[in-house]
C-alpha positions in Angstrom: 248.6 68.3 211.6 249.6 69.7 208.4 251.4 72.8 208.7 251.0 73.8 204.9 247.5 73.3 204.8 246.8 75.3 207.9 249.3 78.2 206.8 247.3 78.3 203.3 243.8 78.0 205.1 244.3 80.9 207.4 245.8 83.1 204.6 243.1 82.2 202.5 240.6 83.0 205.5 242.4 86.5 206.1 241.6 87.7 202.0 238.5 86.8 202.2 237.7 88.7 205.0 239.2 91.4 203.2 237.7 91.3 200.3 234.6 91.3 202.3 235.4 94.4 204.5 235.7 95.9 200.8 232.5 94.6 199.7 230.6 95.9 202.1 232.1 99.4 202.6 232.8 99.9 198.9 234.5 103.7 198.6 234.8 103.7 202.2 237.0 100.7 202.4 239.7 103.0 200.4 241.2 105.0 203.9 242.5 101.4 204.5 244.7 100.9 201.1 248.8 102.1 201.9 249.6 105.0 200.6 246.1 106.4 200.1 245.5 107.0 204.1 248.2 109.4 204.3 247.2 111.5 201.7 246.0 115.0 202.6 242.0 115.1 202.4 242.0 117.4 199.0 244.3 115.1 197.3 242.2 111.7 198.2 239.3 113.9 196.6 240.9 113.6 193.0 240.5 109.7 193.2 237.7 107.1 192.9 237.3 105.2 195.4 235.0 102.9 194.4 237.0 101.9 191.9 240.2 101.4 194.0 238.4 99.4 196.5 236.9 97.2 193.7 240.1 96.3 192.3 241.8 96.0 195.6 238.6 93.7 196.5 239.1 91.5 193.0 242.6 91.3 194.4 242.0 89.8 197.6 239.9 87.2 196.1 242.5 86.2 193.9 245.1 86.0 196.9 242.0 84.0 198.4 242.2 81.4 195.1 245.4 80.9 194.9 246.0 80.2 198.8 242.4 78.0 199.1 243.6 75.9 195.8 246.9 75.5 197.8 245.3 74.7 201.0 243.4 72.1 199.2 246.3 70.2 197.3 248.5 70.5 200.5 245.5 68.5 202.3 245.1 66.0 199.4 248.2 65.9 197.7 251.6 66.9 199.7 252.2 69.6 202.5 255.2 70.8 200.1 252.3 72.2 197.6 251.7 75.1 200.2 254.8 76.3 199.4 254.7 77.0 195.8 251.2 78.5 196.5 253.2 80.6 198.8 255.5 81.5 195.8 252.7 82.0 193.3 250.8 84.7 195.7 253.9 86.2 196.2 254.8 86.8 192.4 251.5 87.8 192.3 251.7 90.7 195.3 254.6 91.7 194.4 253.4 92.7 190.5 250.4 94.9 192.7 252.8 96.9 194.7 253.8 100.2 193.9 256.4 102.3 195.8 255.8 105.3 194.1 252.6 106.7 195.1 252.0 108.5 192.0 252.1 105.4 190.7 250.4 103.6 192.4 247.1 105.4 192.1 247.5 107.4 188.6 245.0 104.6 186.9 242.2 106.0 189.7 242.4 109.7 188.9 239.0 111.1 188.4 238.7 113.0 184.8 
């Protein structure tokens, strides 16, 4: 069995259904993004949701791309190619995350 193409295909699989749990509860889907759940109530007010689970949605589906394209060329190609899809997701993540949560959510402050 190939190990990178089954690594790659159940990551995919897990963003997807992600990105489908924010799909289908849009603004609701928020209380499940890091940082936000721990806010106090009045303080998750000032924020729009929808557009926090939208963009954390689109970013699921990218994590999805990159780790189906990877299953795919692990499966075709060489099981070695799951490892640089590995890499590429993780550059990827690790541009999205935010310690600071201030930070993190400033660009979803309603005006």
């Amino acid at each position: 069995m190939n190990t990178g193409f089954t690594m790659c295909g159940g990551a995919c699989l897990l963003f997807l259904l992600l990105a489908f749990i924010f799909t289908i509860f849009k603004g609701k889907a928020a209380i499940l993004i890091s940082g936000f759940n721990t806010m106090p109530k009045e303080k998750r007010e000032l924020y729009d949701k929808e557009k926090m689970s939208k963009d954390h949605r689109n970013s699921f589906l990218v994590w999805a791309v990159i780790q189906g394209i990877g299953a795919v060329l692990s499966y075709c190609v060489s099981k070695h190619i799951a490892i640089a899809a590995f890499a590429i997701w993780l550059l990827v993540f690790i541009k999205d995350v935010h310690l600071d949560e201030d930070k993190a959510f400033s660009k979803y402050k309603k005006v």
